[in-house]
Rosetta silent file (secondary structure, phi, psi, omega in degrees, C-alpha in Angstrom):
SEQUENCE: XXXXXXXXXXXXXXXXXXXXXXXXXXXXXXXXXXXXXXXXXXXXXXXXXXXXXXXXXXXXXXXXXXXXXXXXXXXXXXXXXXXXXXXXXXXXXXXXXXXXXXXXXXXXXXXXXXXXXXXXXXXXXXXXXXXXXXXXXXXXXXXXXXXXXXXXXXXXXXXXXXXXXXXXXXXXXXXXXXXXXXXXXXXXXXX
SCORE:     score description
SCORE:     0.000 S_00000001
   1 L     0.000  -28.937 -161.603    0.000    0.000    0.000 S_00000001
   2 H   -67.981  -52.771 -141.561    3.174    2.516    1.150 S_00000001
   3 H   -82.419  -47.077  179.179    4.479    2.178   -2.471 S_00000001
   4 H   -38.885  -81.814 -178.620    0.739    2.567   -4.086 S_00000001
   5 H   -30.031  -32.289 -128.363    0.774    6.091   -2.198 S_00000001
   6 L   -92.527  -82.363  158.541    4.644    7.079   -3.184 S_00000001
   7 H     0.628  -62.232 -159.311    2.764    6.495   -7.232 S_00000001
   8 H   -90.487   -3.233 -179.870   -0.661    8.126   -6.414 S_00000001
   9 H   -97.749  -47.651 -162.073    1.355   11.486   -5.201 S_00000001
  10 H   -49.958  -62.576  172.204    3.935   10.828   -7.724 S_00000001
  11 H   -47.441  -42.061 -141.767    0.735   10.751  -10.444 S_00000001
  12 H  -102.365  -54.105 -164.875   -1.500   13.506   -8.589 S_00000001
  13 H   -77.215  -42.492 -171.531    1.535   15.751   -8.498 S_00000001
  14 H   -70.071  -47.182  146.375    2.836   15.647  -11.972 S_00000001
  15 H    27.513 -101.968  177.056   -0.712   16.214  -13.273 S_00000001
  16 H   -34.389  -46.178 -178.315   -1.389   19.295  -11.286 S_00000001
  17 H   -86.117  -18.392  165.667    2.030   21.075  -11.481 S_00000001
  18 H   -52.581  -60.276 -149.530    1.705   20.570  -15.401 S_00000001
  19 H   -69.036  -46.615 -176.135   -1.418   22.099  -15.455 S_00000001
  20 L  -104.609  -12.279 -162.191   -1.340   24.984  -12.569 S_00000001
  21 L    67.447  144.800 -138.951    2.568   24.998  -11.569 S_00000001
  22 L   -64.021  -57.866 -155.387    4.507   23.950   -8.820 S_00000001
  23 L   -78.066  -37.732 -170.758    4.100   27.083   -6.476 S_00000001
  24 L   -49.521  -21.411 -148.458   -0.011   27.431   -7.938 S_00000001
  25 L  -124.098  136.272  170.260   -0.398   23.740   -6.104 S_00000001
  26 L  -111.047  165.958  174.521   -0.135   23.227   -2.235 S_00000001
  27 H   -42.573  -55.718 -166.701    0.407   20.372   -0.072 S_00000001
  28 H   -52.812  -76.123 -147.080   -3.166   20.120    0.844 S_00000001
  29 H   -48.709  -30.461 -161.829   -4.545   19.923   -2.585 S_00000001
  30 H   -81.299  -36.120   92.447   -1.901   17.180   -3.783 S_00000001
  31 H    67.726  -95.719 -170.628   -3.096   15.703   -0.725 S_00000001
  32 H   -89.802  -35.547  179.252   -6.806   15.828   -1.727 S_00000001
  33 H   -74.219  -38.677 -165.644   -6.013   14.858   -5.449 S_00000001
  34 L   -95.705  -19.035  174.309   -3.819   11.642   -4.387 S_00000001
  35 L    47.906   33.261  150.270   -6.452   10.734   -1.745 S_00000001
  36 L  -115.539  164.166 -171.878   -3.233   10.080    0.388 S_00000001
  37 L   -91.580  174.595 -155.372   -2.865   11.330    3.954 S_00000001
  38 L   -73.436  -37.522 -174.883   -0.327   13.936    5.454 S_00000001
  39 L   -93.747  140.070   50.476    1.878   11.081    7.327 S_00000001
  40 L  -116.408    1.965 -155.204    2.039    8.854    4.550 S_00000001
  41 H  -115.478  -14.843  159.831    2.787   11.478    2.248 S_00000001
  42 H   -90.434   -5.598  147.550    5.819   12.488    4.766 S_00000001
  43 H   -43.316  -53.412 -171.334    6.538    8.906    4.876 S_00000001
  44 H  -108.230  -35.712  134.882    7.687    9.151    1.568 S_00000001
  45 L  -128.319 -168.426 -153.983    8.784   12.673    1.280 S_00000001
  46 L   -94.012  -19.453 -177.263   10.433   14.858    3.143 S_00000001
  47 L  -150.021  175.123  178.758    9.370   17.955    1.564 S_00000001
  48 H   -91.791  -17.279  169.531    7.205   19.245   -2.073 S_00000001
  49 H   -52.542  -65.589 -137.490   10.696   20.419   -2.935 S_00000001
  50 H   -72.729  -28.753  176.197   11.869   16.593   -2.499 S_00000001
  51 H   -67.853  -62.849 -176.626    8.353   15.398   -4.434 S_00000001
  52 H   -42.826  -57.970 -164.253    9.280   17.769   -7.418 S_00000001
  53 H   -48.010  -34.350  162.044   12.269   16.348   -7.449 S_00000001
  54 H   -47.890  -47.689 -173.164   11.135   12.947   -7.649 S_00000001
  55 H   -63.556  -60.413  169.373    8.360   13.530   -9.933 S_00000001
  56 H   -28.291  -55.801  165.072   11.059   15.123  -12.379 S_00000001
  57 H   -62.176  -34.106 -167.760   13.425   11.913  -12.383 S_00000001
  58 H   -76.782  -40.034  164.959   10.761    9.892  -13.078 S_00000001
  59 H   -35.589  -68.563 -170.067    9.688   12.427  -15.825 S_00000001
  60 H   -28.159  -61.295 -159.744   13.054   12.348  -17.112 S_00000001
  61 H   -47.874  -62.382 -171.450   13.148    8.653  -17.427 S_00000001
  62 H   -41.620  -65.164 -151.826    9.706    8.535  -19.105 S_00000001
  63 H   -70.075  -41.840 -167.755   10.042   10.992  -21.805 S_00000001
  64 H   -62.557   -5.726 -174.193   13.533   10.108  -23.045 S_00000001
  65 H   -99.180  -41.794 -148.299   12.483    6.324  -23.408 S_00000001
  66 H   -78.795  -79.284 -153.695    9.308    8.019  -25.060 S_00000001
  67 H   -54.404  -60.403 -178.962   11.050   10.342  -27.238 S_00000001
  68 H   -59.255  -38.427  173.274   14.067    7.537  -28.426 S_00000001
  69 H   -77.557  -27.489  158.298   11.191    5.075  -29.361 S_00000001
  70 H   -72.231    1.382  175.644    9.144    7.328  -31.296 S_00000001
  71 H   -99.178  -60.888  157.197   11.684    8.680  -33.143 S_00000001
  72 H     2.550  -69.744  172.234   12.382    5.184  -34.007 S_00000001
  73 H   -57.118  -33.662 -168.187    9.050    4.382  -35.095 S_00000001
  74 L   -69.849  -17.489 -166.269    9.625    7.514  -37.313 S_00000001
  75 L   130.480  -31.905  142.052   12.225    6.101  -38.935 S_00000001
  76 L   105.665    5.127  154.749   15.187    6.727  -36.294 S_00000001
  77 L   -36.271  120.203 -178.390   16.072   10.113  -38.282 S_00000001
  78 L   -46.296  -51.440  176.797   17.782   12.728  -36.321 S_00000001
  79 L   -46.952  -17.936 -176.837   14.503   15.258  -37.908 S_00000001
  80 H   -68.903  -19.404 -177.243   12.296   12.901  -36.471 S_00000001
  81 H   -68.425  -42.326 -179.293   12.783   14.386  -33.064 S_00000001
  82 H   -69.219  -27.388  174.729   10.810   17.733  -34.465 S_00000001
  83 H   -79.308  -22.211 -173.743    8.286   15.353  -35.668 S_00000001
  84 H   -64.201  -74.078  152.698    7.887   13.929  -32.188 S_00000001
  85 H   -13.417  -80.949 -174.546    7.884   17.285  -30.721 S_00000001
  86 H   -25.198  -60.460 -163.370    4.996   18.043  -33.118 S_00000001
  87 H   -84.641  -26.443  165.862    2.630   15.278  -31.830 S_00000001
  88 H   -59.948  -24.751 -173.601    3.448   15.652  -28.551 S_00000001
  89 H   -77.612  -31.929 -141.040    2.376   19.157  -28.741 S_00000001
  90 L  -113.841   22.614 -173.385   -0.649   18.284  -30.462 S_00000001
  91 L  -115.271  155.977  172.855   -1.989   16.413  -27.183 S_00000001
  92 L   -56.472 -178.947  172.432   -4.933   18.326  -25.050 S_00000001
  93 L    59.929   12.922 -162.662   -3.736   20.281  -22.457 S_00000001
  94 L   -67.473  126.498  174.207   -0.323   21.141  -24.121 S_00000001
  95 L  -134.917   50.033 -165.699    1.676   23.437  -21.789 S_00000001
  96 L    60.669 -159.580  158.800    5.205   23.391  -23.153 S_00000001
  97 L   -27.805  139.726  162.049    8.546   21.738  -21.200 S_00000001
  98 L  -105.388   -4.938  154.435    7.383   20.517  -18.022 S_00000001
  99 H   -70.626  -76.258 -178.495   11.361   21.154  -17.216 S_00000001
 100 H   -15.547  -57.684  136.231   11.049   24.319  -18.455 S_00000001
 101 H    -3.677  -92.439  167.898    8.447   25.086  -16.333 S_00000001
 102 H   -32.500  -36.157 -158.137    9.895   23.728  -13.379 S_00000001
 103 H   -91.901  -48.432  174.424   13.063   25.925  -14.021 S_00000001
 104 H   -35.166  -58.125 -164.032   10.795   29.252  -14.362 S_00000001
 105 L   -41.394  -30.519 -150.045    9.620   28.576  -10.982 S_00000001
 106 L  -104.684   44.191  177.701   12.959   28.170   -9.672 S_00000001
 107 L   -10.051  -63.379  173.248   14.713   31.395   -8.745 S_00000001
 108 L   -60.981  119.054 -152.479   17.183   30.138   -6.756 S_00000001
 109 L   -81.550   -6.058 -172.102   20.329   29.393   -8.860 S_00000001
 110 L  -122.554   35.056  166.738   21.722   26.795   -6.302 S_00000001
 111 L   -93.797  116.109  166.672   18.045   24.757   -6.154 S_00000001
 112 H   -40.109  -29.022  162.196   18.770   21.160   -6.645 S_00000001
 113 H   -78.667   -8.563  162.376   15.986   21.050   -9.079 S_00000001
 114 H   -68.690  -58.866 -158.392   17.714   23.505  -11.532 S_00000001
 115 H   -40.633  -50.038 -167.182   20.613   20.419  -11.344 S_00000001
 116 H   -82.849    4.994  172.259   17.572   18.007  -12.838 S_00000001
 117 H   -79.006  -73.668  170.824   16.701   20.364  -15.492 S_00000001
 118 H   -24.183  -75.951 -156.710   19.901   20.942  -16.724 S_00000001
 119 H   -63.917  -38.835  179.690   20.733   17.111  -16.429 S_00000001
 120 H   -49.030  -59.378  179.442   17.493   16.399  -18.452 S_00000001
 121 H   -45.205  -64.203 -162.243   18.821   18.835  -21.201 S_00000001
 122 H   -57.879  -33.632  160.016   21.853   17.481  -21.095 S_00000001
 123 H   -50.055  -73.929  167.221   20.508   13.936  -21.667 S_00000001
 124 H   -50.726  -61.224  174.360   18.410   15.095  -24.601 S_00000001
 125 H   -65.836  -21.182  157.733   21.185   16.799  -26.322 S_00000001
 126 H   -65.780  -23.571 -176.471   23.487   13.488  -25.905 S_00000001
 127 H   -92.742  -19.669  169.086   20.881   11.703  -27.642 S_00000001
 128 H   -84.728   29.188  130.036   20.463   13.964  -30.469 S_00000001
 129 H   -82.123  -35.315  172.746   24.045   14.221  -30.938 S_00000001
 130 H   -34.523  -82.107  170.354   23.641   10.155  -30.681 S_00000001
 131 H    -9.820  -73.401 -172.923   20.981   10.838  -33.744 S_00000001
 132 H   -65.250  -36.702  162.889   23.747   13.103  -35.871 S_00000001
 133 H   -19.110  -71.422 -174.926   26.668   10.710  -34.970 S_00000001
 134 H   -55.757  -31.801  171.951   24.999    7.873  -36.925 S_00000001
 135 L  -107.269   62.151 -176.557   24.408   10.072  -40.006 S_00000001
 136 L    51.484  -11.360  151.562   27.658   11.803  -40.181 S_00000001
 137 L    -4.897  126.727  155.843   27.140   14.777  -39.205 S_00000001
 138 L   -74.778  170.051  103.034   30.292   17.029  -38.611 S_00000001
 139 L   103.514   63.984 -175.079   30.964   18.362  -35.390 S_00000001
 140 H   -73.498  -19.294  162.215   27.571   16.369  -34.075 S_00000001
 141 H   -72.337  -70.135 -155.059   27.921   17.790  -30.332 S_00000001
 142 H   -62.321  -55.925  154.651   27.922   21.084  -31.496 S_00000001
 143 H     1.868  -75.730  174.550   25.056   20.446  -33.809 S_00000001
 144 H   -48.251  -39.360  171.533   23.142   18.802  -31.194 S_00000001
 145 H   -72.373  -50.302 -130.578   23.528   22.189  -28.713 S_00000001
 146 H   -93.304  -57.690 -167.191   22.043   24.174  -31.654 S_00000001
 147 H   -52.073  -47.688  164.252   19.384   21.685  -32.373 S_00000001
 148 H   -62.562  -11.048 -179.879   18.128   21.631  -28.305 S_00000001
 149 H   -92.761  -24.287 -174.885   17.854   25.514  -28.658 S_00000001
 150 H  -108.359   15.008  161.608   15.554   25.367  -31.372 S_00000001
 151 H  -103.314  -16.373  171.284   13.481   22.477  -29.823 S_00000001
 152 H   -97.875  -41.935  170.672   12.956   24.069  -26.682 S_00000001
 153 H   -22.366  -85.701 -154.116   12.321   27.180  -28.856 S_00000001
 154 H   -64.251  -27.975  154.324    9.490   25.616  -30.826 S_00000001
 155 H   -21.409  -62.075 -177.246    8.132   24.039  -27.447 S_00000001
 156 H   -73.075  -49.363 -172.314    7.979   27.032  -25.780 S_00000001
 157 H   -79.493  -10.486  176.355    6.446   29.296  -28.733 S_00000001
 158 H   -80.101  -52.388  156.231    3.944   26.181  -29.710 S_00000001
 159 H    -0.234  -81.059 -164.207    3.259   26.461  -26.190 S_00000001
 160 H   -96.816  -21.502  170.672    1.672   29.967  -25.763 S_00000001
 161 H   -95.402   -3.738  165.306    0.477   30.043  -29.637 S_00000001
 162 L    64.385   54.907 -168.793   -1.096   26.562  -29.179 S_00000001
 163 L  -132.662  158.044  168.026    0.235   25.884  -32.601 S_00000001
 164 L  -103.107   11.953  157.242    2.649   23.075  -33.768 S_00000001
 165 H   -41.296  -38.311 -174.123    4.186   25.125  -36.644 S_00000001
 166 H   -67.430  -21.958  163.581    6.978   26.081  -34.560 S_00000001
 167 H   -78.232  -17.618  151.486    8.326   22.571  -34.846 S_00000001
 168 H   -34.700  -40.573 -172.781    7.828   22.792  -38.446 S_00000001
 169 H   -77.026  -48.374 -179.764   10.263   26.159  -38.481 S_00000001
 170 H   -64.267  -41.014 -179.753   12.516   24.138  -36.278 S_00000001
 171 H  -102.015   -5.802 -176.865   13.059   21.328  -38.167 S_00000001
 172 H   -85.976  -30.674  175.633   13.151   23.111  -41.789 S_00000001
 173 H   -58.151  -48.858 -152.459   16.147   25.437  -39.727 S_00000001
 174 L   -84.001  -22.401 -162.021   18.186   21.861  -38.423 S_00000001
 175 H   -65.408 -101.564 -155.784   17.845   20.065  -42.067 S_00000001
 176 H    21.345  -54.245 -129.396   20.684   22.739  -42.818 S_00000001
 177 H  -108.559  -19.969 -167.942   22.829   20.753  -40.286 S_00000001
 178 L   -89.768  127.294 -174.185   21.769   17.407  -42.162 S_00000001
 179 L   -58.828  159.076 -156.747   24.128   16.791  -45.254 S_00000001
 180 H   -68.546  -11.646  161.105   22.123   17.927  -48.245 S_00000001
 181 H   -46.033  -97.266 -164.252   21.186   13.889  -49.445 S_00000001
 182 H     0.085  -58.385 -160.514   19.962   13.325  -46.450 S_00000001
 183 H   -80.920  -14.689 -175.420   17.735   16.116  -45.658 S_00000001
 184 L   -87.065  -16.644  174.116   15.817   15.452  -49.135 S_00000001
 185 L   -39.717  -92.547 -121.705   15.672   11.797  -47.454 S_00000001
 186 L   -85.786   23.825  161.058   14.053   13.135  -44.215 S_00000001
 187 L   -21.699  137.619  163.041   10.620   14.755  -45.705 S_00000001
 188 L   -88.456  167.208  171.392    8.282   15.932  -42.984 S_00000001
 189 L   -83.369  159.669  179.630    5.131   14.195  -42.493 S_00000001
 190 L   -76.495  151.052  166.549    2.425   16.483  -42.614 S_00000001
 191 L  -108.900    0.000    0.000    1.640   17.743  -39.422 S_00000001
C-alpha cells in the first residue's frame, strides 16, 4: 500500500504542477487529489521540494524512453525528433517543457531542481548528438547544442500560440545541419 501512495502522489503531483505549476499547487490539494494522507505522504517525502524532485526523475526517465522510441518508429532520423515534438504538442492540455516550467519557478540558482533540469537537457542533447553521430554529421555535439535551442524554442512558442508550426520552423532550420542527401531523405510528415 506505502508504495501505491509514493505512485498516487507521484501521479497527482505531476498532473497538477503541469497544469497549474509547482508554487499554484499546495500540499493540501496534492493531498486531496492523491487521496493520500499527510503522514504517509511524509513517509515518503520529506518535503514538495523533495516530491518535485522525484516527480522530475521519473519524468526524465519517461520521456527520453518516449522520445528515443518514437523517433524510431519515425524512422530513427535525427529530424524525427521535431516530428515527435509536433505530436506531442498536439496532445490536449499542451503546456510546453514541463522542465522548463519547473526551471521558471525556480529562482534560486543553487536549487537542486535547476541540477535536474539541466541534467534532463543534457541527456536530450546526448541523444540527439547520438541521432547526428549515426548520419555523419560534422561536429555532431555542437550540432546537437544548436538543435536543443531550437526544440525548446518551438516548445515554448507552440506552447503559448497553441500551434505546432513552430516545430515545423525548427526542423526546416536543423535540415541545414543534415548533409544535403539526407535532408531530401528526411521529408516531414504532414503535421
Amino acid at each position: 500500500m506505502a508504495v501505491r501512495a509514493r505512485e498516487r502522489l507521484l501521479a497527482a503531483a505531476r498532473e497538477l504542477f503541469y497544469a497549474e505549476g509547482i508554487r499554484g499547487v499546495g500540499v493540501e490539494r496534492l493531498l486531496d487529489e492523491s487521496g493520500v494522507g499527510r503522514a504517509s505522504f511524509y513517509r515518503h517525502f520529506s518535503s514538495k521540494d523533495e516530491l518535485v524532485a522525484a516527480m522530475l526523475a521519473e519524468y526524465d526517465h519517461e520521456y527520453r524512453s518516449w522520445l528515443r522510441t518514437r523517433v524510431a518508429e519515425l524512422g530513427n532520423e535525427p529530424l524525427a525528433v521535431f516530428d515527435a515534438g509536433a505530436e506531442r504538442a498536439e496532445q490536449n492540455r499542451f503546456r510546453g517543457c514541463a522542465f522548463l516550467n519547473t526551471l521558471a519557478e525556480m529562482p534560486d540558482p543553487d536549487d537542486p531542481v535547476r541540477d535536474l533540469v539541466a541534467g534532463h537537457k543534457r541527456a536530450v542533447t546526448s541523444y540527439l548528438a547520438e541521432l547526428l553521430r549515426s548520419r555523419g554529421v560534422d561536429a555532431p555535439d555542437d550540432v546537437a547544442a544548436r538543435w536543443m535551442m531550437l526544440f525548446d524554442g518551438a516548445v515554448v512558442t507552440a506552447g503559448y500560440e497553441g500551434d505546432t508550426a513552430p516545430f515545423r520552423t525548427a526542423r526546416a532550420i536543423a535540415a541545414n545541419d543534415i548533409p544535403a542527401g539526407e535532408a531530401r531523405l528526411e521529408t516531414s510528415p504532414s503535421t
